[in-house]
C-alpha positions as CSV (number, residue, x, y, z in Angstrom):
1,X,103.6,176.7,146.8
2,X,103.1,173.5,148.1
3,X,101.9,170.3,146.1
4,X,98.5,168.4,147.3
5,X,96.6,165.8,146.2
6,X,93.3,164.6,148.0
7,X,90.3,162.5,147.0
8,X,87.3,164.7,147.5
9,X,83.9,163.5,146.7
10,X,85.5,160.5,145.0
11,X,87.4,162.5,142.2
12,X,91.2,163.0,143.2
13,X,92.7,166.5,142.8
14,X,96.2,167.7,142.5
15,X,96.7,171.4,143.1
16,X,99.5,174.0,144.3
17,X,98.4,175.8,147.6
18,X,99.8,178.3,149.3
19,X,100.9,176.1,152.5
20,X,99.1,178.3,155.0
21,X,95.5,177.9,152.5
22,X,92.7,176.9,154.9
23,X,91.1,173.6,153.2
24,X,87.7,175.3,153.9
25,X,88.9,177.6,151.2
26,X,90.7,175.3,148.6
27,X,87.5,172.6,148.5
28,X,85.7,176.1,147.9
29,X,87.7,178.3,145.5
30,X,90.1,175.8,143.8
31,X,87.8,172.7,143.4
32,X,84.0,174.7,143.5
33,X,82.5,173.0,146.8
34,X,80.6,176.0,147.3
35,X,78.1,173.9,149.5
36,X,81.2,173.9,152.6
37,X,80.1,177.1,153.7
38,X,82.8,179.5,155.6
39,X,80.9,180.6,158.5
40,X,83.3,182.4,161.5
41,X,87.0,181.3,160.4
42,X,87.2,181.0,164.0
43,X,86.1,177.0,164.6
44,X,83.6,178.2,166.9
45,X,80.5,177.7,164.2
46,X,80.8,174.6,162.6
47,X,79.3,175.7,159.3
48,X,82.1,174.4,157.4
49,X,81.7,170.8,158.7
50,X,83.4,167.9,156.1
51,X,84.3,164.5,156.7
52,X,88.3,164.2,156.9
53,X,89.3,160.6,156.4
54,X,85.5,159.4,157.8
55,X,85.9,162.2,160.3
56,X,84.0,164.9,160.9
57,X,86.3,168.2,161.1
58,X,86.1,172.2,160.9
59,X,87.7,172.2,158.1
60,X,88.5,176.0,158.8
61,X,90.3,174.1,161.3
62,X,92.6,172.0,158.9
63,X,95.7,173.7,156.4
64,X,95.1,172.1,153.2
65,X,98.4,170.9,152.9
66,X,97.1,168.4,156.3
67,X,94.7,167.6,153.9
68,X,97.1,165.7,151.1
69,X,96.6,162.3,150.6
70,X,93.1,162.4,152.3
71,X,89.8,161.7,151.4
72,X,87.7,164.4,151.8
73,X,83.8,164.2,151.7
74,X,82.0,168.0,151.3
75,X,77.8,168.4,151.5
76,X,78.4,167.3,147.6
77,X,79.2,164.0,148.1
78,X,77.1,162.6,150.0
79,X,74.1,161.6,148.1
80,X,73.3,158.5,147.5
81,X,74.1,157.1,143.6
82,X,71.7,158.6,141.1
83,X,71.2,161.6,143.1
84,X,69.0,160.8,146.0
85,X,69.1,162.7,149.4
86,X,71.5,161.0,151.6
87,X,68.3,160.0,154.5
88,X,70.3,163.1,156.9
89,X,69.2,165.2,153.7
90,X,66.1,164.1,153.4
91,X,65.0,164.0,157.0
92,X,66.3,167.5,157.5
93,X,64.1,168.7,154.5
94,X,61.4,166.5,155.7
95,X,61.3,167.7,159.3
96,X,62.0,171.1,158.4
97,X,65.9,171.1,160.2
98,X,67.1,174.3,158.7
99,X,65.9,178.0,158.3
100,X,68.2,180.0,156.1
101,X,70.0,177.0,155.5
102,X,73.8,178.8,156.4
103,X,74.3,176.2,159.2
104,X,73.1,173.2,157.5
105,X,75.3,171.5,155.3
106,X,77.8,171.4,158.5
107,X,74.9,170.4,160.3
108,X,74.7,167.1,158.2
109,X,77.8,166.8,157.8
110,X,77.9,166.4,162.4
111,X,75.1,164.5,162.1
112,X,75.5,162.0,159.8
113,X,79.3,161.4,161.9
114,X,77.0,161.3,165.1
115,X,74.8,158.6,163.5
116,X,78.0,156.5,162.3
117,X,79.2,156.5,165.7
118,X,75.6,156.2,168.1
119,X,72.7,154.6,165.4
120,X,70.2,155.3,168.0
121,X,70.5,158.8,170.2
122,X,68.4,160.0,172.4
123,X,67.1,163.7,172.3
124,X,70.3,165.1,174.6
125,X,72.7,162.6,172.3
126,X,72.1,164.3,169.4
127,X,72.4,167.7,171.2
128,X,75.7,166.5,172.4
129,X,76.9,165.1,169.0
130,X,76.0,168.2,167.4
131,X,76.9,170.7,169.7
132,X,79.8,172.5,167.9
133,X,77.8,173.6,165.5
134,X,75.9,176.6,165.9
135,X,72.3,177.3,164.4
136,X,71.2,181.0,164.6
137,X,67.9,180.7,163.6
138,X,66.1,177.6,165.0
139,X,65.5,176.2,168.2
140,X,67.3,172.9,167.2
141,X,63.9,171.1,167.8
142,X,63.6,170.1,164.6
143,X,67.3,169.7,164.5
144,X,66.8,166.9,167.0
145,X,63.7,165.4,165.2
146,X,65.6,164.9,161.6
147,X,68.9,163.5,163.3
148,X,66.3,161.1,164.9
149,X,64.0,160.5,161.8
150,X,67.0,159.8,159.6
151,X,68.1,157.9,162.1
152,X,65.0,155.4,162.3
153,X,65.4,155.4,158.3
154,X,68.7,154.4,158.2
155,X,68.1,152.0,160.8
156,X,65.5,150.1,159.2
157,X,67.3,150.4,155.8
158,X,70.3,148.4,157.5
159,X,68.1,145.6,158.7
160,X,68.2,142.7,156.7
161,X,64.7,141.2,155.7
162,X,63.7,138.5,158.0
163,X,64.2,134.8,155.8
164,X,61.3,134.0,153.7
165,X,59.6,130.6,155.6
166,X,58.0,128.1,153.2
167,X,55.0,126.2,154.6
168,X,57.3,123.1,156.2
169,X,57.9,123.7,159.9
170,X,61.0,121.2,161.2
């Protein structure tokens, strides 16, 4: 056994793992992040997306014991303080982004790394930024319109208000 500790979802755990424990299964059976969802074990779905150190990773990908000293962020963390929808969330409910739902907390998780890195993609951007992770039941349409919509949200969110004027002109 091998000793770890990594922040995840701004709590800090210290556990024993077996070294060869896929983190996909420790944030799931020894801390309860049931909402990482194991989808292949193969990398090749990217159900189990999580942001590694502001990354997004497989993290069937990633031993556990990589993992130490890391923060980790799961589908958990990411809403906004007092339980709001992170706007990914939201526009993904809003824009209907998700049909059984297996795929879409790794989904997010792409996307919202996508939108850290490009503000502003276009319709094959987000297709390109989220093209590791597979969606079985949707035609990624709406996919493509959420990553957008919470993209305009977050946008406009970011913008600082334009300066109040008062009725002098210099």
């Amino acid at each position: 056994m091998t000793r770890v500790s990594m922040r995840v979802d701004g709590v800090t755990y210290t556990d024993e793992v077996e070294p060869r424990t896929l983190l996909v299964h420790h944030l799931r059976e020894a801390l309860g992040k049931v909402g990482t969802v194991v989808g292949c074990d193969t990398s090749n779905c990217g159900a189990c997306t999580v942001h590694l150190d502001g990354q997004a990773v497989k993290s069937c990908t990633v031993l556990a014991v990589q993992a130490d000293g890391a923060e980790v962020t799961t589908i958990e963390g990411i809403a906004e303080p007092g339980g709001a929808l992170h706007p990914v969330q939201k526009a993904f409910h809003e824009m209907h982004g998700l049909q059984c739902g297996y795929c879409t907390p790794g989904m997010i998780m792409a996307s919202i790394d996508l939108l850290k890195e490009n503000p502003d993609p276009s319709d094959s951007e987000v297709r390109e930024g989220i093209e590791g992770n597979l969606c079985r039941c949707t035609g990624y349409q709406n996919i493509v319109r959420a990553v957008q919509q919470a993209a305009g949200e977050m946008k406009s969110s970011a913008t600082p208000a334009a300066p109040e004027t008062t009725g002098a002109q210099a």
